[in-house]
C-alpha positions in Angstrom: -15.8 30.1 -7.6 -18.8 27.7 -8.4 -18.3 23.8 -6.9 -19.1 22.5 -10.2 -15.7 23.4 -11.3 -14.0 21.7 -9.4 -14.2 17.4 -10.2 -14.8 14.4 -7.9 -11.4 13.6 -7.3 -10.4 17.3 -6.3 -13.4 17.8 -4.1 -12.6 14.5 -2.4 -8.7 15.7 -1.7 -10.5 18.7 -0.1 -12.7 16.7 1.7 -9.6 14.8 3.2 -7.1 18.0 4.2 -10.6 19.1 5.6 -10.5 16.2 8.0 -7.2 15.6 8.6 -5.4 18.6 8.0 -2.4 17.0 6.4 -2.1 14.4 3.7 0.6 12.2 2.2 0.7 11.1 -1.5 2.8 7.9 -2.9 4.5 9.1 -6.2 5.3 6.1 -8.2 7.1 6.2 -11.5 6.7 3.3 -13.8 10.1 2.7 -15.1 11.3 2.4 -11.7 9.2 -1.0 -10.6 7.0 -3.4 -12.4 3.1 -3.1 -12.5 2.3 -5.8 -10.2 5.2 -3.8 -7.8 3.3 -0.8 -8.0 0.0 -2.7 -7.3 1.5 -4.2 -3.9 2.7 -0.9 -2.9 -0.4 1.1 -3.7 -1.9 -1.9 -1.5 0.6 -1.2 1.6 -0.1 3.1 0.9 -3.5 2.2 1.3 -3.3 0.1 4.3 -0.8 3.0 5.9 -3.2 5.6 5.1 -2.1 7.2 2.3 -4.4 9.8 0.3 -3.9 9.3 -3.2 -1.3 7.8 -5.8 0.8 10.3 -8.2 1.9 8.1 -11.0 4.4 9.7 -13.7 7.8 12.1 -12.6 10.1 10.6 -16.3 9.9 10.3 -19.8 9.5 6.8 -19.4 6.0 7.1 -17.6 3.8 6.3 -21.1 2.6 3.5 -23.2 2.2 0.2 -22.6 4.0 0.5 -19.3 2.2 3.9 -18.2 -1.7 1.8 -18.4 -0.5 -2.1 -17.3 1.1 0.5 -14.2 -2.3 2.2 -13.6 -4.6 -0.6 -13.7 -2.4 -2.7 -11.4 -2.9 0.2 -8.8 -6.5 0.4 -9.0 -7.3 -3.2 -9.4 -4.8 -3.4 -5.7 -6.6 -0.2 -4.3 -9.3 2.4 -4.2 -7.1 5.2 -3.8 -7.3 8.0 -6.5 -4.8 8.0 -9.1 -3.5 11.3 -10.3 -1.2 11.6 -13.2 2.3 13.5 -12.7 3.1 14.5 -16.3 6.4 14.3 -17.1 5.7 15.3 -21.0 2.8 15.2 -23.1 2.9 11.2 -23.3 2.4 10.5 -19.5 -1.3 10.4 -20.0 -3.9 8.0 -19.6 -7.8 6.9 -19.5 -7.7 5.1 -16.5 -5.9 7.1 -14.2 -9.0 9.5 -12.3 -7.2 13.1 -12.9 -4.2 14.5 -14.1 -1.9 18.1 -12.5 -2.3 19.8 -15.5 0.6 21.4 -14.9 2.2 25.4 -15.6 5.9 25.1 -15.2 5.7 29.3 -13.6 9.5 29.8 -13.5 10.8 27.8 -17.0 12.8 30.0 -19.4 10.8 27.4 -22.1 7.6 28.3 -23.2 6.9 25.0 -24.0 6.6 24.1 -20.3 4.7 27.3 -19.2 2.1 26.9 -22.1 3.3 24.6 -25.6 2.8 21.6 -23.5 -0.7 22.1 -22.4 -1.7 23.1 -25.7 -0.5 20.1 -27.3 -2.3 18.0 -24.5 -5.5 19.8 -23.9 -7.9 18.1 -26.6 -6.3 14.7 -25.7 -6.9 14.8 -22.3 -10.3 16.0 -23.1 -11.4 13.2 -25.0 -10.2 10.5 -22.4 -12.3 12.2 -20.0 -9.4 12.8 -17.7 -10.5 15.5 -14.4 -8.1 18.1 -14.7 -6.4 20.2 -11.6 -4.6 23.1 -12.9 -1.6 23.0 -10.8 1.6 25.4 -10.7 4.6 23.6 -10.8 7.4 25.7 -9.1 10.8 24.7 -8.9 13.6 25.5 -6.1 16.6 24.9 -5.9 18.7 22.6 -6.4 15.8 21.5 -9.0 17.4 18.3 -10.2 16.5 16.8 -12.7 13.3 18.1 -13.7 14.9 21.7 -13.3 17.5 20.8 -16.0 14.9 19.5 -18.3 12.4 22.2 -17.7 14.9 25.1 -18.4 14.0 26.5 -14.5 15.1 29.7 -12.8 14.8 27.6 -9.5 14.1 30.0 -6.9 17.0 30.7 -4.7 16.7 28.7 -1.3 17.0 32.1 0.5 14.2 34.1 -0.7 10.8 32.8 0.7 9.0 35.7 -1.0 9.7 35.3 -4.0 8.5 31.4 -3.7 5.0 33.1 -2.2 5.1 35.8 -5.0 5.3 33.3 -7.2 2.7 30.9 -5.9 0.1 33.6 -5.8 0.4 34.0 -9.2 -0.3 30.8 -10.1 -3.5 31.5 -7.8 -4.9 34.5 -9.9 -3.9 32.8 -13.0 -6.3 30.0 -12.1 -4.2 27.1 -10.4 -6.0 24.5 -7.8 -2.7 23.4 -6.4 0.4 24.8 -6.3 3.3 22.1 -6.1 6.7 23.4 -4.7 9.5 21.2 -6.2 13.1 20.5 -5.1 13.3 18.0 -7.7 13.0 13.9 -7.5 15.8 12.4 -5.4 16.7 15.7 -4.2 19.4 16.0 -1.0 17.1 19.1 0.2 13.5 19.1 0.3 12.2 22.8 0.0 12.9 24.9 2.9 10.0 25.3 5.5 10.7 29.7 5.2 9.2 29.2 1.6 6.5 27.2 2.5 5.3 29.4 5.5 6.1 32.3 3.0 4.0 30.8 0.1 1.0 29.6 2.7 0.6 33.3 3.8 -0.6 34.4 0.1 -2.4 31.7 -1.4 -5.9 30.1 -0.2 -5.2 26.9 -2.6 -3.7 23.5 -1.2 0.1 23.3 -1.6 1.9 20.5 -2.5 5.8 20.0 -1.3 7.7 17.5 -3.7 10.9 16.2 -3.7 13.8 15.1 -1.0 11.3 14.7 1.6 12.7 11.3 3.4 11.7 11.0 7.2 8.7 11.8 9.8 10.4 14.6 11.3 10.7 16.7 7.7 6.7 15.9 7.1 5.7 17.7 10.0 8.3 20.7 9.6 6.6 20.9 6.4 3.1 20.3 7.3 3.8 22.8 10.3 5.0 26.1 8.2 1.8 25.3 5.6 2.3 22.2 3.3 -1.1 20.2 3.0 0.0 17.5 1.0 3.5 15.7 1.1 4.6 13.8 -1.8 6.5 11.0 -1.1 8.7 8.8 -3.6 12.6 8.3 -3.6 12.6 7.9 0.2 10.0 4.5 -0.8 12.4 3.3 -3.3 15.6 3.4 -0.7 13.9 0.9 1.2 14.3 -1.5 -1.9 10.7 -2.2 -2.0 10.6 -3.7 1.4 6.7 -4.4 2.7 7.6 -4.3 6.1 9.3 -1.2 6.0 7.2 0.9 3.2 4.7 0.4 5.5 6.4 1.4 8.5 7.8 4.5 6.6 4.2 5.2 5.6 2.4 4.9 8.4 4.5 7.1 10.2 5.2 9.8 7.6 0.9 9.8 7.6 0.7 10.1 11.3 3.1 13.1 11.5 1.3 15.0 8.4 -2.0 14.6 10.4 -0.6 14.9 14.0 0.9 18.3 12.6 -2.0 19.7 10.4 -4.2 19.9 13.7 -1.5 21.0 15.9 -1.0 23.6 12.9 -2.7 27.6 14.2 
């Protein structure tokens, strides 16, 4: 596949799981602290050695609050800042790319396709870099299961997880993203990550329920490149001291483990 499709932020997430093998994103979602709260914790993710920002995850991520939330991060930070659409509203100009996202196991065909039709021309003419990204949900889904009509895969079957992620491959996907859901009491199951890592040559993402150290490398170990990281932040009540502690050490075990990984 020719560099020049891929953009500058993708080639530069490359560039990092190149280096260090594993990589932790913050995911922060607007309605759940202020813009200049966002801006300190981007700050601390930075300082803790974070890789990039995921900003969206609820259908209040838009407007007014969606941009002040964005250019708070980026005034406190030079860390990319990659939209996490929720819907079709949580975009915007300033943010440096977006997971344009294929829900691959909704029974909605508004989440597999409808959505990204409605979006593409606006996302073109803010200039936004796109990742195509396959959004695949597992059980117990949460959330974002409910509202996206999923067929979470089954906990139990790592193949179908990888059967599933492959085909987001062939159908064009940069990332795949493996979701338990935000605020999840299970994060996926290692089994489907080392079973979706065998099949696909694309970076995989692991979302949802991930909360300590320890689960980052057991991730990052069976195949995960990139943990996102978000409810387990907001348990600590915004506390600086200990988002940075929490960061600092879920970064260190995501790299420690990439290099350790065969």
């Amino acid at each position: 596949m020719s560099g020049k499709h891929f953009g500058k932020t993708y080639n530069a997430i490359l560039e990092k799981i190149s280096q260090k093998k594993g990589l932790i994103f913050l995911v922060l979602d607007p309605p759940n602290q202020s813009p200049a709260k966002a801006g300190e914790l981007a700050k601390i993710a930075e300082k803790a050695g974070v890789a990039a920002i995921a900003v969206g995850g609820s259908i209040g991520a838009q407007g007014l609050l969606l941009e002040q939330t964005i250019l708070s991060i980026k005034k406190s930070s030079k860390l990319p800042v990659i939209l996490f659409p929720g819907n079709i509203a949580t975009l915007n100009e300033h943010a440096d790319a977006v997971y344009f996202m294929s829900m691959l196991n909704s029974l909605d065909p508004y989440y597999l396709s409808g959505a990204q039709i409605a979006s593409s021309i606006p996302v073109k003419k803010m200039g936004l870099e796109v990742i195509p990204t396959s959004y695949i949900i597992v059980e117990p889904g949460m959330a974002v299961g409910h509202v996206g009509r999923a067929k979470c895969i089954p906990r139990d079957i790592p193949y179908l997880a990888g059967a599933t992620a492959l085909a987001g491959e062939y159908m064009g996907s940069h990332f795949v993203i493996l979701e338990a859901g935000g605020g999840s009491p299970k994060h996926v199951p290692k089994e489907l990550v080392a079973a979706a890592r065998k099949l696909v040559s694309v970076p995989i993402i692991v979302a949802g329920g991930v909360k300590t150290e320890k689960q980052v490398a057991e991730l990052i170990d069976a195949g995960a490149d990139i943990i996102h990281v978000g409810a387990a932040i907001e348990q600590t009540n915004d506390n600086a001291n200990q988002v940075e502690k929490l960061l600092s050490a879920m970064v260190k075990a995501a790299e420690k483990a990439g290099k350790q990984r065969k």
